[in-house]
Structures are given as structure tokens and as C-alpha cells.
C-alpha positions in Angstrom: -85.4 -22.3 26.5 -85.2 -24.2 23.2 -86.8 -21.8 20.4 -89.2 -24.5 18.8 -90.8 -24.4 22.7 -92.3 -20.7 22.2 -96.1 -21.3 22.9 -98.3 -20.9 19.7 -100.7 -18.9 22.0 -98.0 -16.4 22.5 -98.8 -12.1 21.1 -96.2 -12.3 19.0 -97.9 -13.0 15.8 -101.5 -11.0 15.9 -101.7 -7.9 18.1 -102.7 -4.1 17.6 -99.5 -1.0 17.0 -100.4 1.7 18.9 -101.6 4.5 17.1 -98.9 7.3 15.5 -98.7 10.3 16.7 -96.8 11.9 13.9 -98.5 13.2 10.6 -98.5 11.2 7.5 -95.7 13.2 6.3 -93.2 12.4 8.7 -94.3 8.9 9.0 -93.4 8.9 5.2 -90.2 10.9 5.7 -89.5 8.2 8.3 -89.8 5.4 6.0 -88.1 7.5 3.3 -85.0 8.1 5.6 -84.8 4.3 6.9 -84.8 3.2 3.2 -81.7 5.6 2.5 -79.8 4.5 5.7 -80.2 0.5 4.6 -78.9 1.3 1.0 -75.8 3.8 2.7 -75.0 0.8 5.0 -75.3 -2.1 2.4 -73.7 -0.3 -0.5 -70.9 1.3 1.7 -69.7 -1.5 3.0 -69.9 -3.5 0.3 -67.7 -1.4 -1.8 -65.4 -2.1 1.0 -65.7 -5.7 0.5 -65.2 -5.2 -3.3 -61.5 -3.3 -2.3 -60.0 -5.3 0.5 -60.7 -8.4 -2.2 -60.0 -7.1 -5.7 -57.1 -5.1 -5.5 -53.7 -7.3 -4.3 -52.2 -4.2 -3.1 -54.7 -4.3 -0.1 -54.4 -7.6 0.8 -52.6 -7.1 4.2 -53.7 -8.4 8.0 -55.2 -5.5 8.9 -57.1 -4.9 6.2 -58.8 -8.2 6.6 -59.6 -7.2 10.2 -61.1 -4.2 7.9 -62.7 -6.9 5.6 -64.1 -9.1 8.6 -66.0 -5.7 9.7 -67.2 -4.6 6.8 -68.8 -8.0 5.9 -70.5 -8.0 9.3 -71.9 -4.7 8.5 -72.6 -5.6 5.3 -75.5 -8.1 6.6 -76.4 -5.8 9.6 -77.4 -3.8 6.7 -79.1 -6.7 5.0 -80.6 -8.6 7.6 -81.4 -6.4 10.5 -81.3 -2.5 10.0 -84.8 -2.8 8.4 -86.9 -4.6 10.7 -84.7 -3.0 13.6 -86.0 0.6 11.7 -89.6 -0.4 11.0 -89.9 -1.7 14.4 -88.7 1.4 16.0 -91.1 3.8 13.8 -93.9 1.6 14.5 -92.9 0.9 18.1 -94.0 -2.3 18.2 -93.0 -6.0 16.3 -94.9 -6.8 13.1 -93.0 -9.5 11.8 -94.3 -12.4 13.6 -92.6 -15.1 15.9 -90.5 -17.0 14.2 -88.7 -14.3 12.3 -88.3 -12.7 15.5 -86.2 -15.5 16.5 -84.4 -15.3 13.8 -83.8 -11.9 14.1 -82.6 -12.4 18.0 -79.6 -14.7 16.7 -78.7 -13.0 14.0 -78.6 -10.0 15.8 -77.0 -11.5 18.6 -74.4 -12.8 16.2 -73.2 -10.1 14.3 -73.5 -7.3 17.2 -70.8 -9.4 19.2 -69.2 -10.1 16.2 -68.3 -6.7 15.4 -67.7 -5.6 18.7 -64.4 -8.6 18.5 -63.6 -7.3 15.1 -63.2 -4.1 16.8 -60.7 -5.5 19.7 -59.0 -7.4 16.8 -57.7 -4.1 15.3 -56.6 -3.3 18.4 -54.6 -6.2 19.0 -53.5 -5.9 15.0 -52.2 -2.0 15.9 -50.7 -2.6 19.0 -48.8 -5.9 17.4 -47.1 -3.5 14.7 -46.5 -0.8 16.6 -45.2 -2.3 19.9 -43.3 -4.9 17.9 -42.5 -4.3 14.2 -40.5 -6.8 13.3 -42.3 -9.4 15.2 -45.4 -8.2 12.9 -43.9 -8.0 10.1 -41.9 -11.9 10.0 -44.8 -14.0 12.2 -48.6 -11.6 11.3 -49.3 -12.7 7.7 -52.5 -12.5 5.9 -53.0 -16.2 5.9 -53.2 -16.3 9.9 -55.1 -13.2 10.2 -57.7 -15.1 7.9 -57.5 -18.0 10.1 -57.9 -16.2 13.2 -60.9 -14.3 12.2 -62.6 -17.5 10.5 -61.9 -19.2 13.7 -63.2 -15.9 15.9 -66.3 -16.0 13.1 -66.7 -19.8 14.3 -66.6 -19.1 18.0 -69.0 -16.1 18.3 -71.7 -18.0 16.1 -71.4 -21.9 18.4 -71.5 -19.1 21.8 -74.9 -16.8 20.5 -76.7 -20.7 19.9 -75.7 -21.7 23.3 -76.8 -18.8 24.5 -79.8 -18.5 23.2 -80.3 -22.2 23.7 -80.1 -23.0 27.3 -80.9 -19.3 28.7 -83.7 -17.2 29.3 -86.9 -17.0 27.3 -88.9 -15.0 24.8 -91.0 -11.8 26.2 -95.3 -12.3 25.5 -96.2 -8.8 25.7 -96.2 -8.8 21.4 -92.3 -7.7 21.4 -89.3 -9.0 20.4 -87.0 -9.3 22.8 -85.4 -12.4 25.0 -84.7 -12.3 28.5 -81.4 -13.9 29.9 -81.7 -15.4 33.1 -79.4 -13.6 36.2 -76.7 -16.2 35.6 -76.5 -16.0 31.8 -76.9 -12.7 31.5 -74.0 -11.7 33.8 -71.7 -14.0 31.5 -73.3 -12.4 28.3 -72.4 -8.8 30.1 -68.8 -10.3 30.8 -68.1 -12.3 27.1 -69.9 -9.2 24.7 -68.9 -6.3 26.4 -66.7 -5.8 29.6 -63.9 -8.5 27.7 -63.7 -6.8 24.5 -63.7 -3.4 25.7 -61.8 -3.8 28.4 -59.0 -5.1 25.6 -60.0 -2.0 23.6 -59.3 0.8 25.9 -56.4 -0.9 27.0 -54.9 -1.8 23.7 -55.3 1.8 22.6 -54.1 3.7 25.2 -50.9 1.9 25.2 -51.2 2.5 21.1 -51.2 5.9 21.9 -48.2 6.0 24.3 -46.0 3.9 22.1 -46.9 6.0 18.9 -46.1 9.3 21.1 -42.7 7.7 22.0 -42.2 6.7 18.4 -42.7 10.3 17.4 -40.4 11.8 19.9 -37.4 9.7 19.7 -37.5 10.2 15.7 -37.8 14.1 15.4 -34.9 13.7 18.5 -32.7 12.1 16.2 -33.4 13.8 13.4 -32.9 17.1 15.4 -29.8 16.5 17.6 -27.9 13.8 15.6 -28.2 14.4 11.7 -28.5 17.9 9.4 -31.9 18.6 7.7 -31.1 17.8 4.7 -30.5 14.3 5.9 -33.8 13.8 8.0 -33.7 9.8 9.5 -36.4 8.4 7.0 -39.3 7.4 8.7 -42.1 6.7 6.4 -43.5 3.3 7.5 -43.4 4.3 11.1 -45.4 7.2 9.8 -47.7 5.5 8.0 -48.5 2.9 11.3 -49.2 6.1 13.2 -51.3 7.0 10.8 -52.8 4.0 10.6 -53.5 3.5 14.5 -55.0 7.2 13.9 -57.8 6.5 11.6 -58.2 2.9 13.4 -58.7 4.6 16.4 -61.8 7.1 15.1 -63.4 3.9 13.8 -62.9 2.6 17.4 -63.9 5.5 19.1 -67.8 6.1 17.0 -68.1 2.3 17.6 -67.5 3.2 21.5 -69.8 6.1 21.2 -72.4 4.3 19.6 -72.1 1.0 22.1 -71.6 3.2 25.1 -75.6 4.0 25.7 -76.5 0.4 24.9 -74.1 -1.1 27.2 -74.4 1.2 30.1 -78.3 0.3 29.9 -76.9 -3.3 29.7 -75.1 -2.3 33.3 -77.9 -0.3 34.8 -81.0 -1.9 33.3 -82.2 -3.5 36.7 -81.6 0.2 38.2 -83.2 2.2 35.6 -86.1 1.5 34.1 -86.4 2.9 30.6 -89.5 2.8 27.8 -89.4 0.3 24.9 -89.2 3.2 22.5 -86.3 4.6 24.1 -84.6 0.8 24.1 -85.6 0.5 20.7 -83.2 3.9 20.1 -80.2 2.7 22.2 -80.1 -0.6 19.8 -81.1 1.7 16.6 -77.7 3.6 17.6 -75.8 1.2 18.0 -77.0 -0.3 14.6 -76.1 2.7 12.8 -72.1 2.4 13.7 -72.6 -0.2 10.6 -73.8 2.8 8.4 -71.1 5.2 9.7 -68.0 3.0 9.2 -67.9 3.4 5.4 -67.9 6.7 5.8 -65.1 7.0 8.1 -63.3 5.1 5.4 -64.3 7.6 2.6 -63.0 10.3 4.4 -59.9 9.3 5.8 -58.6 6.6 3.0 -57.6 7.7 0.3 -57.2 4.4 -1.2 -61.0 3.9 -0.8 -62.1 7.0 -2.7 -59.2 5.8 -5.4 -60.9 2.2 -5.3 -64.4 3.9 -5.0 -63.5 5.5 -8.3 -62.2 2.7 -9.8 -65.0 0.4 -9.0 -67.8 3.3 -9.9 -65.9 3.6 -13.3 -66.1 -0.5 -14.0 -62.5 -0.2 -14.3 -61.8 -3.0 -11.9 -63.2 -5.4 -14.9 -60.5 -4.5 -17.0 -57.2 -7.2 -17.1 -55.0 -6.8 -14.6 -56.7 -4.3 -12.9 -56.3 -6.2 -9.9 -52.9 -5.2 -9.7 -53.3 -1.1 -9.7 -51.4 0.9 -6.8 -54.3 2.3 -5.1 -51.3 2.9 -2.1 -49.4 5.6 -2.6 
């Protein structure tokens, strides 16, 4: 159904919010909480963005996969954590209609959006691992920025169809739209069961070939040369590595998606409350607060370019060009 049809007689601009049953205090603490999460997720990842783009020395195809996420968290954090928050602590929709349709694309958008950014990394890892030197002559940054502008342009024409010529608001003074059978089978198909069907699969065999990678080395290194003249095997280390902390940021994005999407599965089996919905997609939400932190912990180039950018050292000349690799 066509948004501009939504009946002006529709609950979704004037109804009562059920009464709180929590004390002023935690409603406060609540609010105080939400506020924090919204400046962790915006702030995060936007000293993300500021490091993929500033510093030359991080300008490689995966880390604009890295770049691509980040900025699609970035306006999660802008855009929808908020309302998504407030609506869950008030447990019901305050901001009228026609934001709430705005809210439904954008949410639509950057939700499947992120969950392809994810399966891109997975394609990225597997490319360099299972083929290195394919990677390394045909993957360049300039075709990695095509591909993603191009997946950007896709995932954006698909949520307006979508939204478009399926389904239709709910009029119980909620915010939510309901696909019909047909649509929503193909929404289940396109936004989750493709991508994480790529995503499992890219992974495992991530792990086998990095396992393989890790035996034949220390083989050769023990059977065929002395220690003192160990095969060097930095780069392949540092894919492994790579694939490593890739794969934690894949596996709290499954963890957070996994309750969502199994309601997604199950939701004409079980029948859940709107508060507990409203938790699944507050979850899955959060993975955009989460990934910066992954980065913190696990990059050491983003604690260097954390401190760098903290210090308003990057406005100095040339600072474009400091190793933040080692």
C-alpha cells in the first residue's frame, strides 16, 4: 500500500501510553542509559569513519567493507536507536504517523544494509584467503567502493518496493507494517536466509582454509628448514588474524540477529507481546553500539587512530600519512 494512502482517521497520531510500572527513578535511569547508548553508537562509529578516511595507510578493500558498516551504524545511531529506545521504555509509539513511516524505511534500509555488509566481509575474507594472489592483483579499493555503492543502491530501490506494493500499516496506535504472505516470504528469503546462508558458509570454509594454512606452514617450517630459518609467514598471519577479529564482529552480529530472525521464522507459530518484539528489534539495534567496541579492543590501529584523533593530531600536515599499521 502506497504510504501517502494511510487513513487520517488512523491511532497513530493521538492515543493514551499505558501507565509505567517502574518508579520515577528507573524511568529516569532508563532515559539516562538510552541517551548514553545513542552517543556510544554515534561517536563510536564515527571515529571509525574518521580512520578508514583520514589515514592512507587504511585505505584497503576490507576496510571499506569496515567503512560501509560503520557508516550504516553511524545513522542507526542517528536516526533510529532513539525512537527505537523511547518507544520500547514507553511501550507504545509517540511520534506520530508520518515519522513512523519514515522510521519503517529507514529502518528497513539500514537493518538489511548491514546485514550485506556483514556477508560482504565474508566474501572479502574468504577472497584473500582462499585465493591470495587473485585478491591481491584483481580486489582493489576502487571496486570494493563500487561494489558497495552499487549494493548501497540496491538495498535502498528493494526496501521502496517493498514497502510500496506490500502490506500495510498496523491501526492499533503502533508502528509496525505488515507484509502480506507473498511478500513477506521473499523479504524472509532476500534479508535474512540469502545473507546468512552466505555467512555461515563463507566462514566455515574461512576457518578450514586458515587451519590448513596454519598447518602446512609450521609443517614446513618444522620438517624442512632449521629454527633459525623459520619460512616467513607474516601476511598469511596477519589474514588469519584478520578473518579472526572479522569473524567475532560476525558472530555478535549473529547473536544479536539470531532472536529477531527466528521470531521472523516462527512469528505465525508463536505469538509474542509487543514489548517483548520491541526487545528482539532493541537487540538487534544495539549490534550498531557493540561494533566499535569490538574494534577498540581488538585493533590496535583504532586505539592508535583513537588517540591520534582525541589528540587533534590528525589536523596536523601530513598527518594523513602516519603508520598506524605496524
Amino acid at each position: 500500500m502506497n504510504l501517502t494512502e494511510f487513513n487520517q482517521s488512523d491511532r497513530c497520531e493521538h492515543f493514551s501510553c499505558p501507565e509505567r510500572s517502574v518508579s520515577p527513578a528507573v524511568y529516569i535511569l532508563l532515559y539516562v542509559c538510552s541517551a548514553a547508548v545513542v552517543l556510544l553508537t554515534v561517536c563510536g562509529n564515527l571515529l571509525v569513519i574518521i580512520s578508514v578516511l583520514h589515514f592512507k595507510q587504511l585505505h584497503t578493500p576490507t576496510n571499506m567493507l569496515v567503512l560501509s558498516l560503520a557508516v550504516s551504524d553511524f545513522f542507526v545511531g542517528i536516526f533510529l536507536m532513539l525512537p527505537m529506545l523511547i518507544w520500547t521504555i514507553e511501550s507504545c509509539w509517540i511520534f506520530g504517523r508520518d515519522f513512523c513511516a519514515v522510521f519503517l524505511i529507514i529502518s528497513g534500509f539500514f537493518l538489511s544494509l548491514s546485514v550485506y555488509n556483514i556477508a560482504l566481509i565474508a566474501v572479502d575474507r574468504y577472497l584473500a584467503l582462499s585465493n591470495p594472489f587473485f585478491y591481491m592483483n584483481r580486489v582493489s579499493v576502487k571496486i570494493t567502493c563500487v561494489v558497495i555503492i552499487f549494493g548501497w543502491c540496491v538495498v535502498w530501490v528493494y526496501i521502496l518496493t517493498l514497502m510500496y506494493f506490500s502490506g500495510n500499516f498496523t491501526r492499533s496506535g503502533e508502528c509496525f507494517y505488515i507484509l502480506n504472505e507473498v511478500w513477506s516470504v521473499i523479504d524472509l528469503v532476500i534479508t535474512f536466509i540469502f545473507p546468512l546462508s552466505v555467512i555461515i558458509i563463507l566462514y566455515t570454509l574461512v576457518f578450514v582454509i586458515a587451519k590448513k594454512h596454519a598447518t602446512a606452514i609450521r609443517e614446513l617450517n618444522n620438517h624442512t628448514r632449521p629454527k633459525t630459518q623459520k619460512i616467513p609467514s607474516h601476511s598469511m598471519k596477519s589474514e588469519r588474524k584478520a578473518a579472526r577479529i572479522l569473524s567475532i564482529l560476525v558472530s555478535v552480529f549473529l547473536v544479536c540477529l539470531l532472536p529477531y530472525f527466528i521470531y521472523s521464522l516462527l512469528g505465525n507459530i508463536i505469538e509474542l507481546q509487543i514489548e517483548t518484539i520491541l526487545k528482539l528489534i532493541t537487540i538487534l539495534y544495539l549490534n550498531s553500539t557493540i561494533n566499535p567496541v569490538i574494534y577498540a579492543l581488538f585493533y590496535l590501529w583504532f586505539r592508535r587512530c583513537i588517540k591520534l584523533i582525541i589528540t587533534l593530531q590528525i589536523f596536523q600536515k601530513d598527518s594523513a600519512l602516519i603508520k598506524v599499521l605496524s
